[in-house]
LOFILO-956994 format. One line per 10 residues: number of its first residue (from 1); their letters; for each residue x, y, z of N, C-alpha, C, O. Coordinates in nm, 2 decimals. Each point is the difference from the previous one (the first is absolute). Layout:
N
NUM = a = X Y Z X Y Z X Y Z X Y Z ~ ...
//
This chain:
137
1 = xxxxxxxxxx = 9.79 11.37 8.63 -0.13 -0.03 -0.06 -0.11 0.08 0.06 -0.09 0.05 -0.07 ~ 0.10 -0.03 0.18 -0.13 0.09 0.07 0.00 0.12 -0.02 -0.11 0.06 0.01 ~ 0.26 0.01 -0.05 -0.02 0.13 -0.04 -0.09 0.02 -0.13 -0.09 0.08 -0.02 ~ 0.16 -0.19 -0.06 -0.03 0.04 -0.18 -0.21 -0.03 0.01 -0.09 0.05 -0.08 ~ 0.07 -0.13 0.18 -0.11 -0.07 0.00 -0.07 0.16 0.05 -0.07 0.05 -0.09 ~ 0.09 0.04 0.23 -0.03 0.10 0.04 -0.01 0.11 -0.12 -0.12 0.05 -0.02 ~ 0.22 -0.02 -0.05 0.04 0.10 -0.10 -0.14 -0.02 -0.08 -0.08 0.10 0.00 ~ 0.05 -0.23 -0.06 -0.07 -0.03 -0.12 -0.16 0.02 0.03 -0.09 0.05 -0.05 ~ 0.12 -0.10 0.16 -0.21 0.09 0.11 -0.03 0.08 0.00 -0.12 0.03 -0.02 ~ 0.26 0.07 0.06 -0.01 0.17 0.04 -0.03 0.05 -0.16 -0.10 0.05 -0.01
11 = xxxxxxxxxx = 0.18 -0.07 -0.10 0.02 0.06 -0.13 -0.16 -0.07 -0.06 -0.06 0.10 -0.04 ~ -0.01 -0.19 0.02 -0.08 -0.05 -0.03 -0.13 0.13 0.07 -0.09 0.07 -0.05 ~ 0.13 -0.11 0.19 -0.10 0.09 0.07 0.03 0.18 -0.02 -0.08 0.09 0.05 ~ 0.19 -0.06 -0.12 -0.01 0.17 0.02 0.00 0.04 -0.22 -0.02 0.11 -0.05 ~ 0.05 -0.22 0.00 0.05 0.04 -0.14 -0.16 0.04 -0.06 -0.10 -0.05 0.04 ~ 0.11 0.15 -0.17 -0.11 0.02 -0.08 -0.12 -0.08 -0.02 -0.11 0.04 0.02 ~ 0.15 -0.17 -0.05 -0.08 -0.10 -0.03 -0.03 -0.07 0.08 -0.04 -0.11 -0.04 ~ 0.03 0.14 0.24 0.01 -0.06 0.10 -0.08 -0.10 -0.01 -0.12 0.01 0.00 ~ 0.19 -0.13 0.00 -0.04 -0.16 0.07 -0.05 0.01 0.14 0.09 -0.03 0.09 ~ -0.20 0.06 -0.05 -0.02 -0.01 0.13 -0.01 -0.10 0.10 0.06 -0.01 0.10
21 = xxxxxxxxxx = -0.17 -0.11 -0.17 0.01 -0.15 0.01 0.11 -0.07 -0.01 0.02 -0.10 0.08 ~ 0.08 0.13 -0.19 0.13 -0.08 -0.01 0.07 0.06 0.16 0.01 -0.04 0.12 ~ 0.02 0.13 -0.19 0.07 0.07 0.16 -0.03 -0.05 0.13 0.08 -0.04 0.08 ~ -0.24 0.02 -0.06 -0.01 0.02 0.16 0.05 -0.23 0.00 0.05 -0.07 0.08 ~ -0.12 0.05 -0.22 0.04 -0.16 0.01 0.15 -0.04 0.07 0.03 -0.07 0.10 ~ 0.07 0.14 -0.20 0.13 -0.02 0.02 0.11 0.04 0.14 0.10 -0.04 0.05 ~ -0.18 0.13 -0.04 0.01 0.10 0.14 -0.02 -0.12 0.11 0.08 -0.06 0.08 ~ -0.22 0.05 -0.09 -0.03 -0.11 0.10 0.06 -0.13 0.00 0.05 -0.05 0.11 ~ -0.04 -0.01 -0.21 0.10 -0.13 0.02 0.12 0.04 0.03 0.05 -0.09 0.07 ~ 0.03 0.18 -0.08 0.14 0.04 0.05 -0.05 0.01 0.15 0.10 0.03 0.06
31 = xxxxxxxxxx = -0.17 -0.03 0.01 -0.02 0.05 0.15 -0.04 -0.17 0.05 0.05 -0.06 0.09 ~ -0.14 0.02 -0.16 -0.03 -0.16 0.03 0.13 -0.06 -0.01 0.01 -0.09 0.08 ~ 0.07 0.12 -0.14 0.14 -0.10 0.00 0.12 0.05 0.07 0.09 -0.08 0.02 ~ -0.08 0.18 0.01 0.07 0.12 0.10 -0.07 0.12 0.08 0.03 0.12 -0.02 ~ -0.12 -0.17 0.09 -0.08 0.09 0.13 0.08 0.08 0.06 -0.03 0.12 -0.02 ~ 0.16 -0.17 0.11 0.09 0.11 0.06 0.10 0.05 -0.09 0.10 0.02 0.06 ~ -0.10 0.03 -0.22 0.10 0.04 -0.04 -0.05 0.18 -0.05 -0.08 0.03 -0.09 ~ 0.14 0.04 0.17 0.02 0.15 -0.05 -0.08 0.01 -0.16 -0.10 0.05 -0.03 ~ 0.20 -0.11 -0.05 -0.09 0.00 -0.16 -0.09 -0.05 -0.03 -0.04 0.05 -0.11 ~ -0.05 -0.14 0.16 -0.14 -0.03 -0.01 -0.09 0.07 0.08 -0.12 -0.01 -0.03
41 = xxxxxxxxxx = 0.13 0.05 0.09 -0.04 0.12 0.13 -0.03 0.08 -0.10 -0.11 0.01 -0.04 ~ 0.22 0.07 0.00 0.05 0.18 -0.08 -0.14 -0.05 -0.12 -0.11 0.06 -0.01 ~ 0.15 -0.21 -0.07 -0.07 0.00 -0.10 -0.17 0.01 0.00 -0.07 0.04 -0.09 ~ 0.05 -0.07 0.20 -0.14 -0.06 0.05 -0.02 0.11 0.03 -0.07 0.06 -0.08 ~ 0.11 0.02 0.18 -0.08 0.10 0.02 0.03 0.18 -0.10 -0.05 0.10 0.05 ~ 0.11 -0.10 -0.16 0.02 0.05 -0.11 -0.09 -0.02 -0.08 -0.05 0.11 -0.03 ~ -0.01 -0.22 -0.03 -0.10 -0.07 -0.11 -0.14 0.04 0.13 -0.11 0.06 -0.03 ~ 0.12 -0.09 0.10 -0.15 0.06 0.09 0.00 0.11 0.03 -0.10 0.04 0.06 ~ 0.19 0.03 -0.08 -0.02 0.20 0.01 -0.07 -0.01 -0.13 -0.12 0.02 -0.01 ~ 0.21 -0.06 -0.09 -0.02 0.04 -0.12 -0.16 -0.02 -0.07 -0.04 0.07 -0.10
51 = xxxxxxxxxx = -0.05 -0.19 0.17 -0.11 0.00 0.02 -0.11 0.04 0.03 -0.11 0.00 -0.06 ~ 0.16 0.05 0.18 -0.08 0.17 0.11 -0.05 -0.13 0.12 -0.12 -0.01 0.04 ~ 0.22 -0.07 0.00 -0.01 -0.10 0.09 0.09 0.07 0.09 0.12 -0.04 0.00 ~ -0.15 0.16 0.12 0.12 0.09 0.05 -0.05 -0.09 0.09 0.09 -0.08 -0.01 ~ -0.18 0.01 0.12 0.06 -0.01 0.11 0.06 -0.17 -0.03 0.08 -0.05 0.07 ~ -0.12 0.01 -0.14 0.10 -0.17 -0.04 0.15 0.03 -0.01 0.09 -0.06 0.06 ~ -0.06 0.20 -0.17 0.08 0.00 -0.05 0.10 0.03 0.11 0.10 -0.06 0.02 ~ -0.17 0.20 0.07 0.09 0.04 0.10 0.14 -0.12 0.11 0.12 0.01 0.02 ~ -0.24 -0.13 0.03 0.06 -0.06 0.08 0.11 -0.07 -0.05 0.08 -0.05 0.09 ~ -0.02 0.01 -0.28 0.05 -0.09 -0.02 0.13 0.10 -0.04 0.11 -0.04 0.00
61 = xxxxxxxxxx = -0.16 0.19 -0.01 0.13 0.08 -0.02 0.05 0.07 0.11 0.10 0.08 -0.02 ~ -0.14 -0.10 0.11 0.02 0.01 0.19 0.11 -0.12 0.00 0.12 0.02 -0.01 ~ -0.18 -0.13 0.00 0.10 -0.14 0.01 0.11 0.04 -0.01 0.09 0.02 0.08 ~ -0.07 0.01 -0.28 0.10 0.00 -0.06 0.08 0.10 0.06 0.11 -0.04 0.03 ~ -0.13 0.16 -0.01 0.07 0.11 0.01 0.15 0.00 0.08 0.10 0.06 -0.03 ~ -0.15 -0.19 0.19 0.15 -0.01 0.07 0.10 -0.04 -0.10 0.12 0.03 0.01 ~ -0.17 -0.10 -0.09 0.12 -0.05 -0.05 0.08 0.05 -0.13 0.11 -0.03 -0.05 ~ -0.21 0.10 0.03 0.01 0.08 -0.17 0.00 0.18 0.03 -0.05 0.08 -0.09 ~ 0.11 -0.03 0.21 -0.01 0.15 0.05 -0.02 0.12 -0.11 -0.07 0.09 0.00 ~ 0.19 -0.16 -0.11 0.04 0.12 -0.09 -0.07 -0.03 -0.12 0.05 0.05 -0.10
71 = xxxxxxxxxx = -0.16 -0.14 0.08 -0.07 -0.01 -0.14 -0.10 0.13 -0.03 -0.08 0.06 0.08 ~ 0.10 -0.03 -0.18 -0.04 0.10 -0.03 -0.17 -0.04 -0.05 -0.09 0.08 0.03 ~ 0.06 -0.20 -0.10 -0.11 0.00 -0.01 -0.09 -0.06 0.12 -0.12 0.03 0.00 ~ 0.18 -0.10 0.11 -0.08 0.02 0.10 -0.04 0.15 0.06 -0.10 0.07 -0.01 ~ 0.19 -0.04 0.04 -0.03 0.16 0.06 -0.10 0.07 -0.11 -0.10 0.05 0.06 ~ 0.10 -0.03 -0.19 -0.11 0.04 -0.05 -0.09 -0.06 -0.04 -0.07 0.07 -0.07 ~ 0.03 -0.19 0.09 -0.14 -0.09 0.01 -0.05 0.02 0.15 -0.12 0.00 0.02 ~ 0.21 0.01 0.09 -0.04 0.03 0.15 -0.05 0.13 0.00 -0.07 0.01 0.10 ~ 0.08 0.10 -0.18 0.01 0.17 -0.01 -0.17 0.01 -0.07 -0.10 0.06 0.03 ~ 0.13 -0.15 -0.15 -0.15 0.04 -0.05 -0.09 -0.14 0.07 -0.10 -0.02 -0.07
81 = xxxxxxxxxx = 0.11 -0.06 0.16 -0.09 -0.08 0.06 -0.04 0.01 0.15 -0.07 -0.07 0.07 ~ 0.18 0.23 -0.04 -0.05 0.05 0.15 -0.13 0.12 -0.08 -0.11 0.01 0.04 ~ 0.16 0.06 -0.15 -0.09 0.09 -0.02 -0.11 -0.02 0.01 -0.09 0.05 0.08 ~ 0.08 -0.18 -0.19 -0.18 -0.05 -0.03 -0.01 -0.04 0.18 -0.12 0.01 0.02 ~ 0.16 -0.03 0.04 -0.06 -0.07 0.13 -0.06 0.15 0.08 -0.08 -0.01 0.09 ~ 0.14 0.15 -0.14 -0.01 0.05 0.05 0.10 0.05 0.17 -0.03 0.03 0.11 ~ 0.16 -0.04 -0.17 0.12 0.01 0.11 0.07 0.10 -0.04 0.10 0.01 0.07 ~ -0.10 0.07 -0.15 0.05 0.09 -0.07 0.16 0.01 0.13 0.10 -0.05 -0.05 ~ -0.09 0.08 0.12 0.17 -0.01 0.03 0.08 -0.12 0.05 0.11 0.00 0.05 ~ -0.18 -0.10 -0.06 0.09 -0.15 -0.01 0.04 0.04 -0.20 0.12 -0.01 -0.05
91 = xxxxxxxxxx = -0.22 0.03 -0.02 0.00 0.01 -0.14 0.13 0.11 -0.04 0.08 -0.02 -0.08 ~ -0.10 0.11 0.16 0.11 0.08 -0.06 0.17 0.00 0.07 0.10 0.05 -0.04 ~ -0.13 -0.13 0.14 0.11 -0.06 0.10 0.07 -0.08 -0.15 0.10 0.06 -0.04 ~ -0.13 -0.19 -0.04 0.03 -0.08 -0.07 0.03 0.09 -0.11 0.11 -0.01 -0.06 ~ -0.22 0.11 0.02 0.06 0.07 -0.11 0.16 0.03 -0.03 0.08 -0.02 -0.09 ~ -0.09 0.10 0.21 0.15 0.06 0.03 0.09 -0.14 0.01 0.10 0.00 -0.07 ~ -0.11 -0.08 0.12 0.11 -0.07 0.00 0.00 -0.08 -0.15 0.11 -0.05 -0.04 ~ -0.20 0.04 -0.02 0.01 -0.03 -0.14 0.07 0.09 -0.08 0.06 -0.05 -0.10 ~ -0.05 0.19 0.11 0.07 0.11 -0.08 0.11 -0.01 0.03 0.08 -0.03 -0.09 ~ -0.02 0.05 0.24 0.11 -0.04 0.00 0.08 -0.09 -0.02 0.12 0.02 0.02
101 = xxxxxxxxxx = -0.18 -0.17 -0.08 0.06 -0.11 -0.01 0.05 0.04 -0.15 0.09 -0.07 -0.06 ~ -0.15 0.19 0.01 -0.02 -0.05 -0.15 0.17 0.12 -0.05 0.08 0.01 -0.10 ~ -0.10 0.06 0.22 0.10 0.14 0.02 0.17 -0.06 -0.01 0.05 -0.09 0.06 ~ 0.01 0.18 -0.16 0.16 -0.05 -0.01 0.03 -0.02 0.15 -0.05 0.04 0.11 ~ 0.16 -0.11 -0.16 0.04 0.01 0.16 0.14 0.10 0.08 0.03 0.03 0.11 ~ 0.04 0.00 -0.31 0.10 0.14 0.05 -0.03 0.13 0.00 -0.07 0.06 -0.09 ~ 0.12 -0.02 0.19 -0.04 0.14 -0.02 0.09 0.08 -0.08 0.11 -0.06 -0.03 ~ -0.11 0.19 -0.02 0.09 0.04 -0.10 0.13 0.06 0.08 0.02 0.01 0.12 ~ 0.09 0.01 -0.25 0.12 0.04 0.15 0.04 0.15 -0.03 0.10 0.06 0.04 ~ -0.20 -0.01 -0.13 0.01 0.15 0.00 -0.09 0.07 0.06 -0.10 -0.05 0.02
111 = xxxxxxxxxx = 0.16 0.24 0.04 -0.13 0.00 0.06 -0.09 0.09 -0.11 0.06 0.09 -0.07 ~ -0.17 -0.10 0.06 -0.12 0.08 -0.07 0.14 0.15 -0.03 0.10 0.03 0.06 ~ -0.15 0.01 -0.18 0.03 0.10 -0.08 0.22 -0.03 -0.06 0.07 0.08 -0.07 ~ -0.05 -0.19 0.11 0.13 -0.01 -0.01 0.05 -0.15 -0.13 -0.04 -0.11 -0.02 ~ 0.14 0.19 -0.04 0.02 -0.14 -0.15 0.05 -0.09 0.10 0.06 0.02 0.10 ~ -0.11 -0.13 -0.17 0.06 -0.10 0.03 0.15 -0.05 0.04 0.07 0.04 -0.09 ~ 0.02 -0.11 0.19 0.10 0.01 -0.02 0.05 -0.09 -0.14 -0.08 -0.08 -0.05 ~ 0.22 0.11 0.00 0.02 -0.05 -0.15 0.13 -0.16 0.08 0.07 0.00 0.10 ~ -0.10 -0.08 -0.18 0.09 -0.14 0.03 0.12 0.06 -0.05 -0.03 0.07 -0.10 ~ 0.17 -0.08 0.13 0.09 0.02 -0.05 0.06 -0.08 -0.15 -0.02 -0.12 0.00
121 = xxxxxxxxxx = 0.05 0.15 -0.07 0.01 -0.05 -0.14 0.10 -0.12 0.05 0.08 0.01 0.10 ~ -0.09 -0.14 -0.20 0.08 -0.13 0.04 0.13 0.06 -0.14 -0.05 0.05 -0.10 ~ 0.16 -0.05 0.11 0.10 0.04 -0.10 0.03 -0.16 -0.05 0.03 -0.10 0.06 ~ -0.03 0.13 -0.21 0.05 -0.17 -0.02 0.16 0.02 -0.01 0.07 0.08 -0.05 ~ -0.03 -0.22 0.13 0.11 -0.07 0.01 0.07 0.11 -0.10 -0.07 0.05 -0.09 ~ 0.22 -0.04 0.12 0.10 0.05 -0.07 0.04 -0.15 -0.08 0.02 -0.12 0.04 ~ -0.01 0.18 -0.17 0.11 -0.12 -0.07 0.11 0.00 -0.01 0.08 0.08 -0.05 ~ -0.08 -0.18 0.10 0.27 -0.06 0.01 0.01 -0.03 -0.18 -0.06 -0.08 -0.07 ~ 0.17 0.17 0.05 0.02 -0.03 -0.12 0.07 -0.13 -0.02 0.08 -0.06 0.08 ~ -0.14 0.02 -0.20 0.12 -0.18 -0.05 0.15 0.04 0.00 0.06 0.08 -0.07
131 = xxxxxxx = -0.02 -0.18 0.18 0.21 0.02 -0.05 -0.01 -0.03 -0.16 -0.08 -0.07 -0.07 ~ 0.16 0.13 0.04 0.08 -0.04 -0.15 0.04 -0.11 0.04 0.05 -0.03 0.10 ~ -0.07 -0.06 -0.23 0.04 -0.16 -0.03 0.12 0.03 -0.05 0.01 0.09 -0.09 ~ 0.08 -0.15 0.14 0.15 -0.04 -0.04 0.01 -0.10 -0.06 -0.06 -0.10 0.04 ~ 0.15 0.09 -0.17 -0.02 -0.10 -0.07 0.09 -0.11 0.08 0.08 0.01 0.09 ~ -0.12 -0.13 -0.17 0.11 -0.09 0.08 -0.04 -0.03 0.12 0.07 -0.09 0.06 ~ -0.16 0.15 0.01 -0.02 -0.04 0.17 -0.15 -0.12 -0.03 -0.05 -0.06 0.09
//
């Protein structure tokens, strides 16, 4: 429930038609009923970036961060809420780890200028011919 409750604050607070009041409302009661949880943290201080509330916003996505390392939208709500603060390389510290989060994670297994290797073809099954039916058996 806290996630879907987080999700619906953040999308509220970042979509076309941004709900800003709904957002910061729903945001906020998810934190009044779960203070130490990572997802009302992320949400609360996501919906207050999205505001231009950077130094409120900063501390609640500080919170969240131990516990949420590899979220991608913390790191880039932390990237553009160090800028406006004026931190430009905490800002771009987060950037990068936002890009990479977003980056495949295999690397290719050819090297540059070389075809690809080919899968060997699967051969189908040989077919066993039917014995001949003997009559009488």
């Amino acid at each position: 429930m806290p996630s879907i409750a987080g999700n619906l604050a953040c999308l509220w607070a970042y979509s076309k038609a941004a709900d800003a009041p709904s957002a910061l409302v729903l945001s906020s009661l998810l934190l009044d009923l779960r203070p130490t949880e990572a997802v009302a943290q992320r949400a609360q201080g996501m919906v207050l970036a999205q505001q231009q509330k950077y130094e409120q916003a900063l501390g609640y996505l500080q919170k969240a961060l131990p516990a949420m390392p590899q979220d991608v939208g913390i790191h880039t709500a932390l990237a553009s809420t160090y800028d406006k603060l004026g931190q430009p390389e905490l800002a771009e510290k987060h950037r990068r780890i936002a890009q990479a989060a977003t980056m495949p994670t295999t690397a290719p297994t050819t090297a540059p200028g070389q075809a690809p290797a080919t899968e060997p073809a699967i051969s189908a099954p040989a077919t066993v011919p039917a014995a001949p039916v003997q009559p009488g058996t």
